[in-house]
Residue frames as qw, qx, qy, qz and C-alpha x, y, z in Angstrom:
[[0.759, -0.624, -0.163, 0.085, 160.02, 70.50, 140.99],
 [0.773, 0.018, -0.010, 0.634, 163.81, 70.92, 140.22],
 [0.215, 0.757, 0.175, 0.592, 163.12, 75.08, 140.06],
 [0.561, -0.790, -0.018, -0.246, 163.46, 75.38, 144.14],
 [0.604, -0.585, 0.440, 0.314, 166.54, 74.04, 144.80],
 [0.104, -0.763, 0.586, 0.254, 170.13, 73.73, 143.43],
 [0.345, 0.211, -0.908, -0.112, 170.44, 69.72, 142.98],
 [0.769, 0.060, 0.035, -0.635, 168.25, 67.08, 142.87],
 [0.151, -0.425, 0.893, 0.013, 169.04, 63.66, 143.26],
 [0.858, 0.165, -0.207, -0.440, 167.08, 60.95, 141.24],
 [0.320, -0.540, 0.767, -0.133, 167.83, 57.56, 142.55],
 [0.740, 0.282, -0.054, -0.609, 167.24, 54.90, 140.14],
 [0.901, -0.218, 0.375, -0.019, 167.09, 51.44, 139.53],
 [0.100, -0.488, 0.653, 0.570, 170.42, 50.05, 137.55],
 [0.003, 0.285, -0.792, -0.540, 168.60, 47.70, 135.32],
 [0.361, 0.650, 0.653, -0.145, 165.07, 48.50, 134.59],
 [0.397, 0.265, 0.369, 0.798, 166.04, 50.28, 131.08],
 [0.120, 0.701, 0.343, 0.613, 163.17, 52.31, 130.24],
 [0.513, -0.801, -0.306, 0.046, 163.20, 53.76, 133.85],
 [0.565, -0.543, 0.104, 0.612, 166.69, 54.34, 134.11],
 [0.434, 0.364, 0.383, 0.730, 166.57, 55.99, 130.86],
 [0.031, -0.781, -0.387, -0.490, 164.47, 58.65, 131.80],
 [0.607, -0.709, -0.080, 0.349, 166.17, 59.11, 135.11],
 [0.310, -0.358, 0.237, 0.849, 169.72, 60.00, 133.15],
 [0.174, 0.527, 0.515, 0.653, 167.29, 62.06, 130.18],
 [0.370, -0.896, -0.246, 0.021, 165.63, 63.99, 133.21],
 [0.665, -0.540, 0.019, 0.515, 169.78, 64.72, 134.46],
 [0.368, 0.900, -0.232, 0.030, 172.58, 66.77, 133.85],
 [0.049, 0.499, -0.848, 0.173, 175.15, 64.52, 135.71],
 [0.873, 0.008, -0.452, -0.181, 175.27, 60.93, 136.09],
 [0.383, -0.512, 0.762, -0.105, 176.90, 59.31, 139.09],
 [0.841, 0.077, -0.473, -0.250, 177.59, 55.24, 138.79],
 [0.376, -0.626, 0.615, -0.298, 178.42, 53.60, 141.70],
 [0.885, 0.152, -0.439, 0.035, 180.28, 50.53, 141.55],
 [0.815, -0.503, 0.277, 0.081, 181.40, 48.03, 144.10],
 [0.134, 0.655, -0.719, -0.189, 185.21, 47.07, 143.95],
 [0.680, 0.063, 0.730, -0.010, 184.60, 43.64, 142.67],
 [0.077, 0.108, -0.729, -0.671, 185.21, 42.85, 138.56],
 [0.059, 0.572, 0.790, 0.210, 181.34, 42.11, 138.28],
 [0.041, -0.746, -0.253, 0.614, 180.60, 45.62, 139.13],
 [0.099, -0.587, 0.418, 0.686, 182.94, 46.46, 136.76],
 [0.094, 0.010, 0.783, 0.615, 181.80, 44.64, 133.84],
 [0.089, 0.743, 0.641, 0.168, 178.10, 45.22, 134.42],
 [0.108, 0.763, 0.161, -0.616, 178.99, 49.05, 134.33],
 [0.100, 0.163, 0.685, 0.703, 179.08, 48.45, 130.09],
 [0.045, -0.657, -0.752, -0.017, 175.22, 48.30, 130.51],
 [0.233, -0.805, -0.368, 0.402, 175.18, 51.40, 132.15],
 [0.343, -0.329, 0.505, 0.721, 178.01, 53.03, 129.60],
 [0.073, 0.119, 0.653, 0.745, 175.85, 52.42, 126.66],
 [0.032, 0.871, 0.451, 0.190, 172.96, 53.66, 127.59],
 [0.266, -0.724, -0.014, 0.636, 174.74, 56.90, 129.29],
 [0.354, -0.419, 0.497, 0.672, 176.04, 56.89, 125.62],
 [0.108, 0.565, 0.753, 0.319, 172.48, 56.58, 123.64],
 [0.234, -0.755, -0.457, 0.408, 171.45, 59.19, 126.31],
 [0.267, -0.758, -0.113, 0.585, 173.91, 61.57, 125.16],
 [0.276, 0.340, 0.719, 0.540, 173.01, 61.61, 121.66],
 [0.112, -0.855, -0.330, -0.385, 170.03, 64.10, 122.79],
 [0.254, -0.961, 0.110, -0.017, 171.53, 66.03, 125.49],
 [0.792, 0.320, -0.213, 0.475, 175.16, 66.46, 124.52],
 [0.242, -0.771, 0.249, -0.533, 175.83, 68.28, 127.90],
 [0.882, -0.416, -0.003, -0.219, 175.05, 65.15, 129.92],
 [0.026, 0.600, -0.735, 0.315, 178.26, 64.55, 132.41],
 [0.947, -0.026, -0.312, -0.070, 178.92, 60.94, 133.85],
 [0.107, 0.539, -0.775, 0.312, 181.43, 59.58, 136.48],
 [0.846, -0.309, -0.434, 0.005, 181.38, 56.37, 138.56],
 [0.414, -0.706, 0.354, -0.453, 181.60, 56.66, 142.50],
 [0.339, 0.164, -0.875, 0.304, 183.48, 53.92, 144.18],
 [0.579, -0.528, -0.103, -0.613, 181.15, 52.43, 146.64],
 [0.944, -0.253, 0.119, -0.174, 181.52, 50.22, 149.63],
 [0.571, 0.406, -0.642, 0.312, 185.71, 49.88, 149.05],
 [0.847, -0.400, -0.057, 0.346, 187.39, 47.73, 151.88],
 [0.201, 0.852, -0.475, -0.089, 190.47, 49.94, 152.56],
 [0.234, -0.647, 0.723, 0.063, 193.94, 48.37, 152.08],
 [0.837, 0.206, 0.487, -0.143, 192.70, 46.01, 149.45],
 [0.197, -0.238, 0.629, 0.714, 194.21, 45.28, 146.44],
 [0.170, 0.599, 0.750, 0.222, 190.80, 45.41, 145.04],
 [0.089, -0.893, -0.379, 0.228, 190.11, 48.61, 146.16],
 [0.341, -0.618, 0.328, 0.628, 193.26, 49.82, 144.87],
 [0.257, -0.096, 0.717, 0.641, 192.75, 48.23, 141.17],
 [0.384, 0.619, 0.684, 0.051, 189.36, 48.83, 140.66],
 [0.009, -0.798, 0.150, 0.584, 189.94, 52.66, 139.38],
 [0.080, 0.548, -0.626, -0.549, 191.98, 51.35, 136.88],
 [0.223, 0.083, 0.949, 0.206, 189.49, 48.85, 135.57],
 [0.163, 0.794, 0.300, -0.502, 187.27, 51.59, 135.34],
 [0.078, -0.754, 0.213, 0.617, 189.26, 53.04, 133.14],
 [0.285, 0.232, 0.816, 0.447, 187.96, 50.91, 129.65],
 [0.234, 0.717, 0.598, 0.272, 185.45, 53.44, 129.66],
 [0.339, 0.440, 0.020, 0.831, 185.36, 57.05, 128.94],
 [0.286, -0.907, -0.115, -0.288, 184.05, 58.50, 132.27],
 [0.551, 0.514, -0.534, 0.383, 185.77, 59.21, 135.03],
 [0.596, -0.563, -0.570, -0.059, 186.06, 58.18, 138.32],
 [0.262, -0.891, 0.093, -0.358, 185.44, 60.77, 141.05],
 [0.315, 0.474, -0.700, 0.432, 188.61, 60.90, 143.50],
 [0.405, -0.202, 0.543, -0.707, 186.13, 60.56, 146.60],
 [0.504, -0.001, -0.848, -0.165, 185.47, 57.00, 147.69],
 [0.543, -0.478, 0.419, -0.549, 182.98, 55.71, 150.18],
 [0.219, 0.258, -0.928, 0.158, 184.50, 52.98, 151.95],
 [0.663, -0.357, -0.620, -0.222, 182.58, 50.12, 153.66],
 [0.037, 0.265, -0.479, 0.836, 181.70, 51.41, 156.97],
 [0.225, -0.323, -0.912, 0.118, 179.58, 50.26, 160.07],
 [0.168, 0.352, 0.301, -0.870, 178.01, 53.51, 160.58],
 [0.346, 0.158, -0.387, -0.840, 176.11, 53.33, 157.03],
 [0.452, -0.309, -0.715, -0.435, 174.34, 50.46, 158.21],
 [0.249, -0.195, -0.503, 0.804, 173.82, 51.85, 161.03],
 [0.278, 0.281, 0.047, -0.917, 171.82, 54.84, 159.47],
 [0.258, -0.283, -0.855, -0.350, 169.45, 52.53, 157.63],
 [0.269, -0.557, -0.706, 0.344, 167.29, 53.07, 160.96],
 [0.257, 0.838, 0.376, 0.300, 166.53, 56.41, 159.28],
 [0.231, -0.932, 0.057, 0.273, 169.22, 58.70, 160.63],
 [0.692, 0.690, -0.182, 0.107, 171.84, 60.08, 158.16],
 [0.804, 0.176, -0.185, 0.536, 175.43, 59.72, 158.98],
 [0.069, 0.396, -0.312, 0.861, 175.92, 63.10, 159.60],
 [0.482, -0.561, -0.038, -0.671, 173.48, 62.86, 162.26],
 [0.953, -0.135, -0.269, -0.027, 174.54, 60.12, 163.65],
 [0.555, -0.593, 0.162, 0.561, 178.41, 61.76, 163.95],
 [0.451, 0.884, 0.121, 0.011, 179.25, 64.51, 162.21],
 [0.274, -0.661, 0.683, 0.146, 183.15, 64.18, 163.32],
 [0.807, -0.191, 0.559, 0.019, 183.15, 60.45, 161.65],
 [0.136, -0.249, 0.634, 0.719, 184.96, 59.02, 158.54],
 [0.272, 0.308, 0.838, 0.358, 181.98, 58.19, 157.18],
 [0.122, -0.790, -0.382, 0.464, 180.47, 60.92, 157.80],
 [0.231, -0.594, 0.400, 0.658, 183.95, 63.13, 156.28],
 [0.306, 0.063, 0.854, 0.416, 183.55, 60.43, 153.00],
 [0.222, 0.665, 0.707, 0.092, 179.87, 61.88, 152.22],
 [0.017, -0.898, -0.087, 0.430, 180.63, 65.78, 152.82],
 [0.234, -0.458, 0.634, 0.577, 183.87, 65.26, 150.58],
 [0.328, 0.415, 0.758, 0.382, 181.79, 63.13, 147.97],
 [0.010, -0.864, -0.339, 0.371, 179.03, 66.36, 148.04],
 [0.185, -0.816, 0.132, 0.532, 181.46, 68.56, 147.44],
 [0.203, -0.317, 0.744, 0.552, 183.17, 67.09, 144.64],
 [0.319, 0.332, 0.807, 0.370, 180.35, 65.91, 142.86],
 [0.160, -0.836, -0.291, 0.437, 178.94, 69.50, 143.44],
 [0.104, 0.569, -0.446, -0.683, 181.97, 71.25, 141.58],
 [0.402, 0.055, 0.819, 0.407, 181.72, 67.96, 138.78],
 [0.357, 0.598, 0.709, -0.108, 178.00, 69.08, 137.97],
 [0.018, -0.833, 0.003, 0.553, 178.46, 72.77, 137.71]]
């Protein structure tokens, strides 16, 4: 299926192993999105070692963790980055913040469609992009 287009997004569950194994064995980039909250952060180990079983067989396979769902002007949101930083990916500069438009689009209309001028909107085209050059 993946021969028609550019990128493919596989959205999978965090902690139904054999499922999420084949999701990053199927990939060539990993995202991880983690909430700013220190349980996020310690249950991305889980997600670390397999990413790190994974890439035994495909020693290509790229990894980064996406900030999700930051509150700005938090001191959480500010420190989680650097609690991130116990493991060896890195985390993409482009955060999406917690924003009233994304539940909003639940009712099946994407952000951009919704306002294509908005931050949350800006927060997905910028993520895109960046995770766009990461894959490559």
């Amino acid at each position: 299926m993946a021969k028609n287009y550019d990128a493919v997004i596989i959205d999978g569950p965090p902690r139904v192993y054999n499922v999420a194994k084949s999701a990053v064995m199927a990939s060539d980039a990993v995202l991880i999105p983690v909430l700013p909250s220190q349980f996020d952060v310690w249950a991305a180990e889980e997600t670390v070692k397999l990413l790190e079983e994974c890439a035994t067989y495909n020693k290509h396979l790229k990894a980064a963790f996406v900030i999700n769902r930051k509150i700005t002007n938090t001191a959480i949101g500010r420190d989680v980055v650097k609690a991130l930083k116990q493991y060896p990916q890195p985390v993409l500069k482009t955060t999406i913040c917690q924003r009233v438009a994304f539940a909003e689009s639940a009712r099946g209309r994407t952000v951009l469609e919704l306002d294509a001028d908005s931050a949350a909107s800006n927060e997905i085209q910028l993520l895109a992009k960046e995770v766009m050059k990461f894959a490559s």
